[in-house]
C-alpha positions as CSV (number, residue, x, y, z in Angstrom):
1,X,27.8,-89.2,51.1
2,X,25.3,-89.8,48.1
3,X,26.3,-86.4,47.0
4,X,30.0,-87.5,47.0
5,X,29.2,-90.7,45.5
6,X,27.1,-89.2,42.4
7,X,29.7,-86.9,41.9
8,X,32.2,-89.7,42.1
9,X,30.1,-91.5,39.0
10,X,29.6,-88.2,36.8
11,X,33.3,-87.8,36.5
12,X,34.1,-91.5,36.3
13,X,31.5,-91.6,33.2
14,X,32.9,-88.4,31.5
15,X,36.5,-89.6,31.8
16,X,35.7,-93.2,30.5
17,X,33.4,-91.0,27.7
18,X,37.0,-89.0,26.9
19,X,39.1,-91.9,27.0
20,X,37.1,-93.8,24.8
21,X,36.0,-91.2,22.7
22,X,39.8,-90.0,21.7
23,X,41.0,-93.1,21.7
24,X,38.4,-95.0,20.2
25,X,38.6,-92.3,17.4
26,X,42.4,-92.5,16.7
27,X,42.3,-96.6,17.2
28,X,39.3,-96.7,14.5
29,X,41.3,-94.5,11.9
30,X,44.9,-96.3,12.2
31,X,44.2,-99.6,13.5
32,X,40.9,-100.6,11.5
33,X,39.5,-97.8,9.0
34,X,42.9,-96.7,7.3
35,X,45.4,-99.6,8.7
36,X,46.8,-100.1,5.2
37,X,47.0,-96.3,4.1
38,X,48.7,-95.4,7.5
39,X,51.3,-98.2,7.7
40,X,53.9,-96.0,6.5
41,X,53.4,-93.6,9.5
42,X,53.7,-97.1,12.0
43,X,56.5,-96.5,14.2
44,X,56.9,-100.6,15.1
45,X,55.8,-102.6,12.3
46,X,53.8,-105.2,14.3
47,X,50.6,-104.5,15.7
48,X,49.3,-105.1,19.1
49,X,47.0,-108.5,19.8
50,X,43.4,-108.2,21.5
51,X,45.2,-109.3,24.7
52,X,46.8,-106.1,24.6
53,X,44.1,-103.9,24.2
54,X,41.6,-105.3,26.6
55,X,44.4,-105.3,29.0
56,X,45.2,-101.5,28.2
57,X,41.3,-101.0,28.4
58,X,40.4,-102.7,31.3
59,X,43.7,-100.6,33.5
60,X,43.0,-97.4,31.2
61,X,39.0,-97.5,33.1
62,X,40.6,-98.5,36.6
63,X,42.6,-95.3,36.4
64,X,39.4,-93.2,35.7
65,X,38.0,-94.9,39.0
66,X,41.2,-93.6,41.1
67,X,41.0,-90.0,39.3
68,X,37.3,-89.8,39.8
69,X,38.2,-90.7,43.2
70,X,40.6,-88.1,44.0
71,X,39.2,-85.4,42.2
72,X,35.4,-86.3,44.0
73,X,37.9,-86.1,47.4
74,X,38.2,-82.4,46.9
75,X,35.1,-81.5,46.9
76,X,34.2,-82.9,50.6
77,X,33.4,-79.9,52.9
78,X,36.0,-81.3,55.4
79,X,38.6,-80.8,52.1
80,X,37.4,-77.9,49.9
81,X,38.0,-75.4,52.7
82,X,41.8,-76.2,52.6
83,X,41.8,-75.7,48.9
84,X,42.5,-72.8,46.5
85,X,40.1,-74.0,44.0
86,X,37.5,-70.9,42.9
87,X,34.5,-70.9,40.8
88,X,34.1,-67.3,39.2
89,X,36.2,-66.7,36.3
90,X,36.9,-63.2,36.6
91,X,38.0,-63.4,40.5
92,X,41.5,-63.8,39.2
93,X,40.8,-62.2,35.6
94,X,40.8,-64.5,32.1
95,X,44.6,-64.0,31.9
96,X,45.5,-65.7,34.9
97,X,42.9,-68.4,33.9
98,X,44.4,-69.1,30.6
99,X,48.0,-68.9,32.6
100,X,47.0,-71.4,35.0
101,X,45.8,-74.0,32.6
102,X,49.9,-73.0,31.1
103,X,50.9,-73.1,34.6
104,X,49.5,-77.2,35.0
105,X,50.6,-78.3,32.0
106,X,54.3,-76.9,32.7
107,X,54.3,-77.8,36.1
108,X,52.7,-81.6,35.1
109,X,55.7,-82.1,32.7
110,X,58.4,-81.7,35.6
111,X,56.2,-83.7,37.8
112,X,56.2,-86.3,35.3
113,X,59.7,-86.3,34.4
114,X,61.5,-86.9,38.1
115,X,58.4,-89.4,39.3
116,X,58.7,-91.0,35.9
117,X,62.3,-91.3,36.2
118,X,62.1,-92.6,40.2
119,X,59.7,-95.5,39.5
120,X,61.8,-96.5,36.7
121,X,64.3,-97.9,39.9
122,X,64.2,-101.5,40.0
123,X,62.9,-101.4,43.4
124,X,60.2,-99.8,41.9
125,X,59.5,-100.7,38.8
126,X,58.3,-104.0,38.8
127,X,55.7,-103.3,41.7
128,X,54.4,-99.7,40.1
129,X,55.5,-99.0,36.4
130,X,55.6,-102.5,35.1
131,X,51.6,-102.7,34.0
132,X,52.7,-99.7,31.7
133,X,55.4,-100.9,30.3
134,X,53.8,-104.5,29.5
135,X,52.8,-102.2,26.4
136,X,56.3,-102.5,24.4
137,X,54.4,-101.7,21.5
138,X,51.9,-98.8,23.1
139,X,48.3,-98.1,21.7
140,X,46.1,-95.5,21.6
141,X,44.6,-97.7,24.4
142,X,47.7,-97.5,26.3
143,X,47.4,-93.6,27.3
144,X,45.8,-94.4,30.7
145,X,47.4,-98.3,31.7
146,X,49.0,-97.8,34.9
147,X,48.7,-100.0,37.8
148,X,46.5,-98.3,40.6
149,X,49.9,-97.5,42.5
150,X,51.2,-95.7,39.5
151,X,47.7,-94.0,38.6
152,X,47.3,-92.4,42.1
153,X,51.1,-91.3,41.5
154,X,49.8,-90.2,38.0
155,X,47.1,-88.3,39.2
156,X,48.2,-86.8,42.5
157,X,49.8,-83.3,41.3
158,X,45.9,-82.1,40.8
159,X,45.3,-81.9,43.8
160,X,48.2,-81.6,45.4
161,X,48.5,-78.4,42.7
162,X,45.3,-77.2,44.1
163,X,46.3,-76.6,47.4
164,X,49.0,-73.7,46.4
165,X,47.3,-72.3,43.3
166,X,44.4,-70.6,42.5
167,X,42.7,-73.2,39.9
168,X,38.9,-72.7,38.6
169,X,37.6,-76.1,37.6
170,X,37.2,-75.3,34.0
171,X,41.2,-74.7,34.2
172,X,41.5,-78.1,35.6
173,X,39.2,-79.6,32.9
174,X,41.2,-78.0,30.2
175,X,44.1,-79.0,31.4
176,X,42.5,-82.4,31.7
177,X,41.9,-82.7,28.1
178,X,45.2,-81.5,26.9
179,X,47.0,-84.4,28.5
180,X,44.3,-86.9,27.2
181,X,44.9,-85.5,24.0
182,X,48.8,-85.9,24.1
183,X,48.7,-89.3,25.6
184,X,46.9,-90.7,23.2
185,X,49.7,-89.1,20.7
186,X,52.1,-90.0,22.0
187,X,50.9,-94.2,22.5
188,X,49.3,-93.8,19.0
189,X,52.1,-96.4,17.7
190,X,52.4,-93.4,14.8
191,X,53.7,-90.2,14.2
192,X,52.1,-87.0,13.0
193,X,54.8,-84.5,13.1
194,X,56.9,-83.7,9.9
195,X,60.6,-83.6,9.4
196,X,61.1,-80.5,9.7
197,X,59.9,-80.5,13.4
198,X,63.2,-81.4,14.5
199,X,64.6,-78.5,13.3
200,X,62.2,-76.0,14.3
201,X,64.1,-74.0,17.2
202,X,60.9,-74.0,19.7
203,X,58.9,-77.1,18.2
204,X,61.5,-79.4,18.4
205,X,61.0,-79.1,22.5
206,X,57.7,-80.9,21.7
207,X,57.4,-84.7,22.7
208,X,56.8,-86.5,20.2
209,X,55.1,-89.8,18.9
210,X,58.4,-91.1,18.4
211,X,60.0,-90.3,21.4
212,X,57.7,-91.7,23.8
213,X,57.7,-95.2,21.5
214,X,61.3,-95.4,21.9
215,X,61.1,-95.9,25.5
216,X,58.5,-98.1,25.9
217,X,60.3,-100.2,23.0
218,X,64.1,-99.9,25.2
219,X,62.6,-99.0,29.1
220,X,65.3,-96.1,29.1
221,X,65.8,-92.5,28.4
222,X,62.7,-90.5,26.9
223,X,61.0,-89.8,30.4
224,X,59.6,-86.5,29.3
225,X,55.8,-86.2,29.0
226,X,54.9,-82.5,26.6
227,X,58.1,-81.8,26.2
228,X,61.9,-82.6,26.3
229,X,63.2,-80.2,28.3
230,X,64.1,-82.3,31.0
231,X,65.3,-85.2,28.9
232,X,68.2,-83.2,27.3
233,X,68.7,-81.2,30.3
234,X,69.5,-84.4,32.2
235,X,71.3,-86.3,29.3
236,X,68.0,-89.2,29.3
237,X,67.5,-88.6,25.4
238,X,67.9,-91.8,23.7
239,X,70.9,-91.8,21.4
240,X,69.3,-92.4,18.1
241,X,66.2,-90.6,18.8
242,X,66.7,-87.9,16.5
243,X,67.7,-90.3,13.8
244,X,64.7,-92.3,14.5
245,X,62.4,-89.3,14.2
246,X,63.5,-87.8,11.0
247,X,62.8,-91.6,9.4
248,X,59.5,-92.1,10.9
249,X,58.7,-88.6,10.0
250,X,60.0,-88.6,6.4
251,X,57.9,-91.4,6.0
252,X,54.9,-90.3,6.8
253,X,55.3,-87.2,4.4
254,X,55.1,-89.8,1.4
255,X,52.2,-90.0,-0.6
């Protein structure tokens, strides 16, 4: 048990380290440090109050608890037996390591879309997505504000994922930061992609900025996580995203 519990506090403290870290680093250059350079790459003109953040914050750290939580779950002898998790690199080779952090991140982004999609219902939303989406006007802060019902549904395709694949740790921790670093993109409140973006024939799959403003601003279409696959698949695009993009984006080309 003290074993579980100090491992329990290691990850807790290096997720609450990466959260803060990326986006304490992207809140300090757009929000304080450059606030008046960067305003032309704002997506919503208004900025959020210090309600806002230390209610993003204080969520943001409860969802490190529940992931350090889950992720501390696995490595109980009574669990890790069941699991496909494996600690020497070359037992599967370096290409299927580098495949399998591919392999989460696609596999994350489908996840994401239909349980995005299902606690959008209203019998849901208000008792599980609603914390989130308190953030009309999302932060950097925002990346990780989910009410604990939503951040165990957040977190659960780990491990649930490591049950039917092979997944070395340093996959998972990979993968880990990949999706820090796109959440706190995509609730930056700016964007970073140029124009031309949109027209790119494979780049314009990416999520963007933009995109995942719009539905927090209108709480419809836009469900997609990395990319928007799913979103035109399925018809959820919002209408004027496009049109919204290539203004936000032409903007922040101007010097």
């Amino acid at each position: 048990m003290e074993l579980l519990l100090k491992t329990w506090l290691f990850i807790f403290i290096f997720s609450n380290l990466r959260y803060f870290f990326l986006a304490g680093m992207v809140f300090l250059y757009f929000y304080v440090f450059y606030r008046q350079r960067a305003i032309d790459r704002k997506i919503q003109a208004r900025f959020p109050t210090n309600g806002d953040i230390y209610r993003e914050i204080f969520y943001s750290t409860l969802t490190a608890a529940l992931m350090a939580a889950m992720i501390t779950a696995l490595s109980a002898p009574a669990v890790r037996g069941y699991t496909l998790l494996y600690f020497d690199r070359a037992a599967f080779g370096y290409a299927y390591f580098w495949l399998s952090v591919l392999l989460l991140i696609f596999i994350h982004d489908a996840y994401f879309y239909w349980m995005h999609r299902a606690v959008h219902h209203p019998q849901l939303f208000k008792k599980v997505h609603f914390v989130h989406h308190q953030s009309t006007n999302p932060t950097p802060w925002t990346s990780f504000s989910f009410h604990p019902l939503e951040g165990i549904l957040e977190i659960l395709i780990i491990p649930l994922l490591t049950f039917v694949l092979p997944l070395h740790p340093l996959a998972i921790g990979i993968f880990v930061l990949f999706m820090t670093i796109y959440n706190v993109y995509g609730h930056s409140g700016y964007e970073l992609y140029p124009a031309w973006f949109a027209r790119h024939p494979v780049l314009r799959w990416l999520n963007t900025s933009v995109n995942h403003n719009m539905h927090h601003r209108y709480f419809k279409g836009n469900y997609g996580l990395y990319f928007r696959f799913w979103d035109e698949w399925m018809g959820t695009t919002h209408p004027h995203y496009e049109q919204t993009f290539a203004q936000k984006a032409r903007k922040s080309q101007k010097k």
